[in-house]
C-alpha positions in Angstrom: 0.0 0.0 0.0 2.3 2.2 1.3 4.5 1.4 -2.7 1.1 2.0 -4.4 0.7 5.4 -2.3 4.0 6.3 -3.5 3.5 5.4 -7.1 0.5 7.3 -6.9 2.3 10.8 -5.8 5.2 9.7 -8.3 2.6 10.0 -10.9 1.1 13.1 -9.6 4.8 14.7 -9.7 5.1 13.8 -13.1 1.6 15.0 -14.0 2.8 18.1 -12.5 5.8 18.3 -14.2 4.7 17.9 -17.6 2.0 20.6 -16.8 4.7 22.9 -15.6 7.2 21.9 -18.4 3.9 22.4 -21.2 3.8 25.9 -18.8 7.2 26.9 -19.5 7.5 25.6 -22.8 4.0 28.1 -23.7 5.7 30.8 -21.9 9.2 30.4 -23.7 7.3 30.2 -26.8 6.2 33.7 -26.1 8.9 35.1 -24.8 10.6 34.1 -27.8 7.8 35.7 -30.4 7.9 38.8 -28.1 11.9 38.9 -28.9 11.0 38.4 -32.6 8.2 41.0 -32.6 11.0 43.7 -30.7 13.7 42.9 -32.7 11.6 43.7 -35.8 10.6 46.8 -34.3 14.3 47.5 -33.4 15.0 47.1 -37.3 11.8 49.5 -38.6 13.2 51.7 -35.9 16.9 51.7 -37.4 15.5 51.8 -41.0 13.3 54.8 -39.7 16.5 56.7 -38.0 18.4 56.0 -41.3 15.6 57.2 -43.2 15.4 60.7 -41.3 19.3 61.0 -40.9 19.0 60.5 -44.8 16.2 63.1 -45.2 18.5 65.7 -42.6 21.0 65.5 -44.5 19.1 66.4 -47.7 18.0 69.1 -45.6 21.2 70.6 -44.6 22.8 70.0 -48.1 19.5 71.8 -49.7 19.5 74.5 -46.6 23.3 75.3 -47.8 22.5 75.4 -51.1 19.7 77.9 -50.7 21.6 80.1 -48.5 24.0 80.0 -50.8 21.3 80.6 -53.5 20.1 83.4 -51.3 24.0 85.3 -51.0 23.7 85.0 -55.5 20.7 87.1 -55.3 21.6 89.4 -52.7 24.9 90.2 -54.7 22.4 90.3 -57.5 20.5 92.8 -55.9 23.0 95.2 -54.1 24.5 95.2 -57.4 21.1 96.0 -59.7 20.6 99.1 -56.9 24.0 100.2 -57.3 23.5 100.0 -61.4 19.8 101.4 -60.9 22.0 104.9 -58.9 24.5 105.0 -61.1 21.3 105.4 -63.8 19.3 107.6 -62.0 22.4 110.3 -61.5 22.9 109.5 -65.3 19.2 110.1 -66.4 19.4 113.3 -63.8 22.4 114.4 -65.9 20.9 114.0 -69.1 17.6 115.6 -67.9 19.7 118.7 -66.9 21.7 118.7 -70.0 17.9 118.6 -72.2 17.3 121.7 -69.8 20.3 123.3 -70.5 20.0 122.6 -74.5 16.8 123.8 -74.8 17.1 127.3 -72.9 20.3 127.7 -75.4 17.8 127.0 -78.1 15.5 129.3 -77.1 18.1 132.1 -76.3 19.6 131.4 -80.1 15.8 131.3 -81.2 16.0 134.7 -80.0 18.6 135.8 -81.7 17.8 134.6 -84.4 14.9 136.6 -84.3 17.0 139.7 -83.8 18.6 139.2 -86.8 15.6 138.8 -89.3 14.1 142.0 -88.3 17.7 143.5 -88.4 17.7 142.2 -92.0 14.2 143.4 -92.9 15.7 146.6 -91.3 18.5 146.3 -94.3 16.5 145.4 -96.8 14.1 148.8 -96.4 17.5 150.6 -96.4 18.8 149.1 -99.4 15.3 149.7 -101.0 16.0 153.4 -100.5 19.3 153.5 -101.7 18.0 151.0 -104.7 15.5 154.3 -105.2 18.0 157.2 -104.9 20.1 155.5 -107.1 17.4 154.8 -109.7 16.6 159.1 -109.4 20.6 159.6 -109.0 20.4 157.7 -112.7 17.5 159.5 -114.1 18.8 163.1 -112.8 22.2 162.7 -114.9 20.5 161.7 -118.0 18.7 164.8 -117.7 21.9 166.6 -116.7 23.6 164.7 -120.1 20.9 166.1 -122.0 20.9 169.5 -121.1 24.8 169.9 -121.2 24.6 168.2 -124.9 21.9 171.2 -125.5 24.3 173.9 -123.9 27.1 172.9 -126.5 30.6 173.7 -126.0 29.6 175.8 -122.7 28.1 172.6 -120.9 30.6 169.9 -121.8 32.0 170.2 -118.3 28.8 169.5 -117.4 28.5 167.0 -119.3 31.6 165.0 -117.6 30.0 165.5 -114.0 26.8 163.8 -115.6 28.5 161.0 -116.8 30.1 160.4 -113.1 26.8 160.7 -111.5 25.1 158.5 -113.9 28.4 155.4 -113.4 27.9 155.9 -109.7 24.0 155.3 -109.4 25.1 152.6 -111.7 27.7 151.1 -109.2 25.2 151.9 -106.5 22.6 150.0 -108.2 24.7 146.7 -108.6 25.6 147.3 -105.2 22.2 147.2 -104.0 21.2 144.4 -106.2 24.1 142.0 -104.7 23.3 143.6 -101.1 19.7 142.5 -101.9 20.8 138.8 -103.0 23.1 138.0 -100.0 20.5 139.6 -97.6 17.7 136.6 -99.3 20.5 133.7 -98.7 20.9 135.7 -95.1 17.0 135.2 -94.5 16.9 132.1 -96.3 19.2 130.7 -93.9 17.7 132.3 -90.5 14.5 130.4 -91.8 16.3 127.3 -91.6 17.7 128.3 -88.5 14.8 129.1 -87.1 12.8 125.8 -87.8 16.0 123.6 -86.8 16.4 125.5 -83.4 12.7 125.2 -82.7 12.8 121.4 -83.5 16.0 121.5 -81.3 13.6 122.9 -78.4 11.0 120.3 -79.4 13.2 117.4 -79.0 15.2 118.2 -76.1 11.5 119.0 -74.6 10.8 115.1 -76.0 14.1 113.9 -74.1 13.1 115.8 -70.9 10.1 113.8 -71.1 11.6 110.5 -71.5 14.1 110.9 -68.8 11.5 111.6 -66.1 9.5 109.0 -67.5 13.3 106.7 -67.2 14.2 108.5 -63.3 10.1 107.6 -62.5 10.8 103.7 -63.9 14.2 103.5 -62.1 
């Protein structure tokens, strides 16, 4: 009895055993798909720090790339506003220069002017002397025909005639190429005037453009 009694707890110990071995075995097994299931983690973690180490990098190679993108435009920049200065003293210039070129226009305009009417104030002059040369002629033939009546008496006479009429003669050929030069004289006032007064339109047109440059600047 007291064999079976002990063959009976024997059996119970191994009943236990096996329960606790099938025990351990079930918690190994867990243990061991718990490692698994960490480890894989572990590797989407690494994969995940490579991945963003990658993507810093990128970062800090793009960030220098635009900083250095950004230093190109600035140069750029400081450049363009020290060309746009340099323009709008050059424009400035100009514009005063337009100023300047047109008030010298007008003032030869002017002038210009003074010397028509000072030629028109010639040409009335040489009208008159055209005139007392043409009664200057007329007188000494008159005088050439009465000294020819007087005879031997009026021949002296004659002879002053004859000087009088060759100098109204002179002083009409005078007049005549006086009269000529004066019409190139006024022929080329005209032109002056029109070329000075598109001088004065164009520098006006120029002045205009250059505040319309300095305004764009």
């Amino acid at each position: 009895r007291g064999l079976n009694m002990m063959v009976a707890g024997l059996a119970d110990l191994a009943r236990s055993n096996r329960a606790a071995t099938a025990d351990l075995n079930a918690a190994a097994a867990e243990i061991r798909a718990s490692a698994q299931e960490q480890a894989a983690s572990v590797e989407e973690q690494f994969a995940a720090v490579q991945e963003t180490a990658a993507t810093v990098d990128e970062i800090t190679h793009s960030g220098a790339q635009i900083s250095k993108r950004a230093s190109e435009v600035i140069a750029t920049a400081q450049a363009t506003a020290r060309t746009s200065r340099q323009g709008l003293r050059a424009v400035s210039d100009t514009a005063q220069a337009m100023d300047a070129i047109r008030e010298q226009a007008e003032a030869v305009a002017g002038n210009i002017v003074g010397v028509s009417e000072k030629t028109q104030a010639i040409g009335e002059i040489i009208e008159s002397v055209n005139d007392i040369s043409e009664r200057t002629h007329l007188l000494a033939l008159n005088a050439a025909i009465e000294a020819a009546a007087a005879g031997e008496s009026g021949r002296s006479f004659a002879v002053v005639a004859s000087e009088m009429k060759l100098l109204a003669d002179q002083a009409k050929a005078a007049t005549g190429q006086v009269r000529a030069i004066l019409g190139e004289i006024q022929r080329g006032i005209n032109t002056s005037v029109m070329l000075t007064e598109e001088a004065v339109k164009r520098s006006a047109v120029g002045k205009t453009r250059s505040d319309t440059t300095q305004r764009t600047i």
